[in-house]
ZAMARGU-4260 file (C-alpha; in steps of 0.2 Angstrom, whole numbers, plus 5000, padded with zeros to 4 digits):
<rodrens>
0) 5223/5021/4969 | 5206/5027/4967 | 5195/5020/4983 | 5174/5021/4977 | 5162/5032/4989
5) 5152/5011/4991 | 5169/5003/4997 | 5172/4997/5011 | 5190/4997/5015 | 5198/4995/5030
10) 5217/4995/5036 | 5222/4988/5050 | 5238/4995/5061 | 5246/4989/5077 | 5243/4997/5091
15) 5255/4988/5104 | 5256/4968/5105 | 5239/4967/5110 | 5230/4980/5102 | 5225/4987/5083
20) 5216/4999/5077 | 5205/5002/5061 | 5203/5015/5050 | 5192/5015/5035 | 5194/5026/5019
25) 5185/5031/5005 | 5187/5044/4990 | 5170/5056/4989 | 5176/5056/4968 | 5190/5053/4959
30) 5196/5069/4959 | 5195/5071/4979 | 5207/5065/4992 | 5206/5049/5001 | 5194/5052/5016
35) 5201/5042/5032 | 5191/5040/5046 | 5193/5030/5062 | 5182/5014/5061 | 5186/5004/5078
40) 5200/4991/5086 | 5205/4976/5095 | 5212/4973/5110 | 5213/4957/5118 | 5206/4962/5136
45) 5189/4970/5126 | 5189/4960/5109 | 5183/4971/5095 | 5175/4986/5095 | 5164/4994/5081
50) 5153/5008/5076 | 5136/5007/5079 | 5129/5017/5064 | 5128/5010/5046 | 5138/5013/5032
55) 5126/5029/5025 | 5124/5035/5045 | 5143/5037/5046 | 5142/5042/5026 | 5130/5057/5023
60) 5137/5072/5015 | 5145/5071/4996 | 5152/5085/5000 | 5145/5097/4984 | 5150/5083/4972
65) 5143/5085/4956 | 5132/5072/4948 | 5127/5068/4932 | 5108/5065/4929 | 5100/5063/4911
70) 5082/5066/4909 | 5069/5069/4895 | 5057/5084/4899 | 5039/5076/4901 | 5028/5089/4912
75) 5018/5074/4916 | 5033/5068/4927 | 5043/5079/4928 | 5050/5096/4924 | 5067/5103/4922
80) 5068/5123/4915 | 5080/5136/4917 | 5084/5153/4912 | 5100/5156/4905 | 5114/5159/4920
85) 5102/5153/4931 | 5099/5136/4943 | 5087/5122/4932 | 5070/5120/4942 | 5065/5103/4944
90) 5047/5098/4947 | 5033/5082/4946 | 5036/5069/4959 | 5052/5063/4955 | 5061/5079/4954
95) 5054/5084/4971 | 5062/5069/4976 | 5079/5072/4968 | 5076/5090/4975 | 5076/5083/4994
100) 5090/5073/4989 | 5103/5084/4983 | 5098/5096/4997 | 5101/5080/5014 | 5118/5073/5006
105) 5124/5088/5000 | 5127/5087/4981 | 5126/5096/4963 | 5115/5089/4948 | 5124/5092/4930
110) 5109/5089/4921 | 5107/5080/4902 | 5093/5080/4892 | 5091/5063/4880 | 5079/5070/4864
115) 5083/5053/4855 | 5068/5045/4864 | 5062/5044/4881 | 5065/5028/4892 | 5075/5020/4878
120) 5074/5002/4869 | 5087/4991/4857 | 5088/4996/4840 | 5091/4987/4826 | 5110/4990/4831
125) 5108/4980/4845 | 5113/4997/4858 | 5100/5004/4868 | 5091/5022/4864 | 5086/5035/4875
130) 5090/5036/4894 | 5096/5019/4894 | 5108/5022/4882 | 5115/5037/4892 | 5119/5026/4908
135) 5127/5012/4898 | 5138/5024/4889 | 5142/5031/4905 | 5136/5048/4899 | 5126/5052/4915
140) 5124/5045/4933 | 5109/5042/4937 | 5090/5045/4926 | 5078/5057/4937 | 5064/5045/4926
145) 5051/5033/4934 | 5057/5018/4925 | 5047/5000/4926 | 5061/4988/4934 | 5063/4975/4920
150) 5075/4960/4919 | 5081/4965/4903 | 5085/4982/4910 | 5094/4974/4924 | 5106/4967/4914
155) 5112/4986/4910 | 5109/4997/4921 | 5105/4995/4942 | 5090/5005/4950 | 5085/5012/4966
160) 5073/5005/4978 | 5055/5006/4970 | 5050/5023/4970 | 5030/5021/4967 | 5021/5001/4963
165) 5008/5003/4950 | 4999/4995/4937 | 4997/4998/4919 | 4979/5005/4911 | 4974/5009/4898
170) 4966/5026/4899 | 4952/5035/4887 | 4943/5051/4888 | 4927/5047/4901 | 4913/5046/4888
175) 4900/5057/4888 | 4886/5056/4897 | 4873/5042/4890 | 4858/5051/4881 | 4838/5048/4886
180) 4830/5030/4883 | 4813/5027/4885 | 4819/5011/4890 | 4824/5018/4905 | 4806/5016/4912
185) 4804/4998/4911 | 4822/4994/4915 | 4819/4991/4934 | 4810/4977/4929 | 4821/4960/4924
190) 4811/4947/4916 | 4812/4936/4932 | 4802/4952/4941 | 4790/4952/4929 | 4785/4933/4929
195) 4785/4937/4948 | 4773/4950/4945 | 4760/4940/4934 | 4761/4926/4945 | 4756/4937/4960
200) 4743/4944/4951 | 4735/4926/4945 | 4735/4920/4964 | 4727/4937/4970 | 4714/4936/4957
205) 4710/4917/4962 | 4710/4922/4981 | 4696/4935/4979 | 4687/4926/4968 | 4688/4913/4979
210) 4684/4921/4995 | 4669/4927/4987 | 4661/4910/4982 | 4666/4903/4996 | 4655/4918/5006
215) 4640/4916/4993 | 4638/4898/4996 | 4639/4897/5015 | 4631/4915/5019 | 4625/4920/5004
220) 4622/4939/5007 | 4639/4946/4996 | 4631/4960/4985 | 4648/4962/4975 | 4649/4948/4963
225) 4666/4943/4959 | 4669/4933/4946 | 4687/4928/4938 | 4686/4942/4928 | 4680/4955/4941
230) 4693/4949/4951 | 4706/4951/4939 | 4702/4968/4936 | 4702/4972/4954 | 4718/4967/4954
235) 4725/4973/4940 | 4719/4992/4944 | 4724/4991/4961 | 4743/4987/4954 | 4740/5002/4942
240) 4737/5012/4958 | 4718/5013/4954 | 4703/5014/4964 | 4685/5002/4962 | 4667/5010/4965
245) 4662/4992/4974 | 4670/4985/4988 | 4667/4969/4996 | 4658/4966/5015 | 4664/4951/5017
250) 4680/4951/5031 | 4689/4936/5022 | 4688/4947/5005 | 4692/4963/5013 | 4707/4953/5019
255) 4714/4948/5004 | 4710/4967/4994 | 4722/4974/5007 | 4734/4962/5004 | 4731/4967/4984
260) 4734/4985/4989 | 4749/4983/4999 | 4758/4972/4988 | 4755/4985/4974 | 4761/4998/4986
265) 4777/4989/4991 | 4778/4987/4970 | 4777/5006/4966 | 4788/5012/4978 | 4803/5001/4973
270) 4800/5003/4955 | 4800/5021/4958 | 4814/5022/4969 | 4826/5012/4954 | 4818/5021/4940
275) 4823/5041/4951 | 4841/5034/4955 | 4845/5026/4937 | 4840/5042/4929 | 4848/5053/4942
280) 4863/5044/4944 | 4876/5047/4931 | 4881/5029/4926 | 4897/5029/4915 | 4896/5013/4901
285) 4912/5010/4896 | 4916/5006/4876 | 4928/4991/4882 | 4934/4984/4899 | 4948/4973/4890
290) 4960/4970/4878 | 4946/4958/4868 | 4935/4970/4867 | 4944/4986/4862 | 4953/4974/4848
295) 4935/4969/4842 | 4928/4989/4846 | 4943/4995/4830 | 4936/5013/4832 | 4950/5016/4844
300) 4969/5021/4842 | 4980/5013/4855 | 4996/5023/4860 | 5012/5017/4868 | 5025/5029/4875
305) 5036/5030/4859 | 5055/5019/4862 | 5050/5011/4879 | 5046/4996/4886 | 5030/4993/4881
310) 5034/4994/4863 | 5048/4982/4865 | 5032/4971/4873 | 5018/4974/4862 | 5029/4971/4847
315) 5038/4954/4851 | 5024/4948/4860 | 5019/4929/4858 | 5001/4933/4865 | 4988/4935/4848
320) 4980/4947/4853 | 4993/4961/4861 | 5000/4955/4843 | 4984/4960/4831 | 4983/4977/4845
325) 5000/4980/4839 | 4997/4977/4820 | 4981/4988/4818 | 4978/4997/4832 | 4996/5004/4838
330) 5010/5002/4822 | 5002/5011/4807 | 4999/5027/4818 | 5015/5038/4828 | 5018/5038/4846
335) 5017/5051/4858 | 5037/5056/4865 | 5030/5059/4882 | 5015/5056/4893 | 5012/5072/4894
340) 5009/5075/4875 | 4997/5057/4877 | 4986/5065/4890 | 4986/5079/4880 | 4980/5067/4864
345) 4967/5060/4876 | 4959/5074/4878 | 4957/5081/4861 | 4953/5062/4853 | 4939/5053/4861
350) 4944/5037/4853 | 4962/5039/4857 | 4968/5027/4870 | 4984/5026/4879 | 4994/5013/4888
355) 5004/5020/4904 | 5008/5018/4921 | 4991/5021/4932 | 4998/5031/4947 | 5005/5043/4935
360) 4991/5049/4925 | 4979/5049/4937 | 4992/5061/4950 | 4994/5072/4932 | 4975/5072/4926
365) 4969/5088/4933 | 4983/5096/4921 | 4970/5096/4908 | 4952/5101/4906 | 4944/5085/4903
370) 4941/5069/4913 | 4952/5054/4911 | 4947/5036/4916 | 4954/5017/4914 | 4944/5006/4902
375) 4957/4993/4907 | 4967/4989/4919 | 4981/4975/4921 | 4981/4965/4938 | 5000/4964/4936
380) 5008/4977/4947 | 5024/4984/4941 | 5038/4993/4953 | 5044/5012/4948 | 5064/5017/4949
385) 5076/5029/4946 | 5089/5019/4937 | 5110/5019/4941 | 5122/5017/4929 | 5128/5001/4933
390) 5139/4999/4947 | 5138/5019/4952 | 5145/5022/4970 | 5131/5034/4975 | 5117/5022/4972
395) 5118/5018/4991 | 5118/5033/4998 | 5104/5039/4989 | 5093/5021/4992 | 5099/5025/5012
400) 5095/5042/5013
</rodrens>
């Protein structure tokens, strides 16, 4: 009788009339022993006693048992190499989990490498390709893959607690910087601004034409004549940050000059301010912000990780337009095998984009030369796992540990 490393079985033996003990036993694999160990008892003077550590407290060491893990070598996640005769390297975030993993609970990776295509997805068989295809056919243990927990994968195969909770983006080489517009210069003005300029200027001009009649017909010593022109063009040089020859003596007008010069003033010293900071400032203007826009932009190829899930999405998708995204921007063109072969399309394509997992790209981008960004990105978060062939007694002790 073969007892799994997840069971918990118990016996029960009489110890007396009024006593029994329990021992528990397991089998680490097939092919070892049954494990027993002493789990508690009973008496009737003290009732039941038990262990106060968990299953995987009291469960820690696999005792060198080998494991079977399946993988498809993406740099961008993780790495596995090996000379010949010598131990595989694992490396990217999930194998330095798997790493710390085999070294805690004391266990041996038998690695597989899938080169049928990544994550997986249903052919037109109906079986599953790639990685998932491995854990249904019992091929391997466990994937060392970050794989999007899906419910039609969880009808297949069981995963690990969420591993990394990201979102999905679609990612483009950062566009170059914008070139020179003489545009620029009057951009710090929006048309509201300048109605609020003109406006200012019309009562200035008013109020100093009016301070100076008012002054000639009661006092009538006001040397300066100003007029609704003169005015004006007081006001008008004084917001071009000009001087005048003539200046009036009247307090009242003098009054109303310095507010002219102060407003201009306050006016030149924000319009400069915007006009240094929008041409110093490296502003990056994004071809598309959406999946609207980069379907009505068409000068871009949109890439999905080849046999995943997101194929399986875009292509039996109800939504329009992940449907048209699908027809002429993703199907008449090949898709990259890993992620790290789509970074590497990024950067050598600017009008490639990609679809992917967020976190992942933006832990991998320094990898390459060039600067990687996200045009789009989905509010929907999705969970990261390692999946379990289903019903795999180590999946606990590896969740626990």
């Amino acid at each position: 009788m073969y007892i799994p490393f997840d069971s918990e079985f118990l016996v029960a033996q009489h110890q007396g009339e009024e006593s029994v003990s329990l021992t528990e036993g397991y089998q680490i694999n097939f092919n070892l022993p049954l494990k027993v160990d002493s789990f508690g008892s009973w008496t009737s003077a003290q009732g039941l006693k038990y262990p106060e550590r968990s299953l995987y407290c009291r469960r820690n060491n696999l005792n060198g048992t080998a494991i079977r893990v399946g993988y498809y070598n993406d740099a961008a996640t993780n790495i596995v190499s090996a000379e010949e005769g010598t131990r595989p390297h694992v490396g990217g975030y999930f194998g330095e989990v798997w790493s710390t993993l085999e070294e805690r609970i004391n266990f041996k990776s038998i690695y597989s490498e899938n080169t049928d295509g990544a994550f997986g997805v249903v052919g037109d068989d109906g079986n599953w390709t790639g990685l998932m295809g491995m854990l249904i056919r019992n091929e391997v243990d466990i994937a060392m893959q970050s794989m999007t927990i899906t419910s039609e994968r969880y009808q297949f195969v069981d995963f690990t607690m969420p591993l990394i909770r990201s979102s999905t983006s679609i990612m483009i080489r950062k566009p170059s910087r914008r070139s020179f517009n003489w545009n620029n210069f009057l951009r710090p003005f929006s048309n509201e601004l300048w109605l609020g300029v003109i406006i200012c200027m019309i009562i200035l001009t008013f109020s100093l034409s009016a301070t100076f009649y008012l002054r000639r017909m009661y006092c009538a010593d006001e040397e300066v004549e100003y007029d609704i022109m003169e005015s004006f063009g007081y006001v008008y040089t004084s917001f071009c940050q000009q001087g005048c020859t003539n200046n009036p003596s009247a307090v009242s007008s003098r009054i109303v000059c310095m507010i002219i010069k102060l407003t201009a003033t306050v006016l030149l010293s924000g319009y400069s301010a915007y006009l240094i900071a929008n041409l110093a400032v490296h502003i990056t203007v994004l071809p598309f912000t959406s999946l609207e826009t980069l379907l009505r932009d068409r000068s871009y190829t949109l890439g999905l990780l080849a046999n995943s899930y997101s194929v399986m999405v875009y292509k039996n998708t109800s939504d329009p337009v992940r449907q048209e995204l699908y027809k002429q921007l993703v199907e008449p063109h090949t898709l990259p095998r890993t992620e790290y072969l789509a970074m590497k399309w990024i950067c050598e394509n600017s009008k490639y984009a990609f679809l992917g997992v967020h976190d992942t790209f933006f832990n991998q981008k320094c990898t390459f030369d060039c600067r990687i960004v996200a045009a789009w990105k989905s509010d929907w978060r999705n969970d990261l796992a390692m999946p379990v062939a289903k019903g795999n007694p180590y999946r606990g002790i590896i969740e626990n540990t």
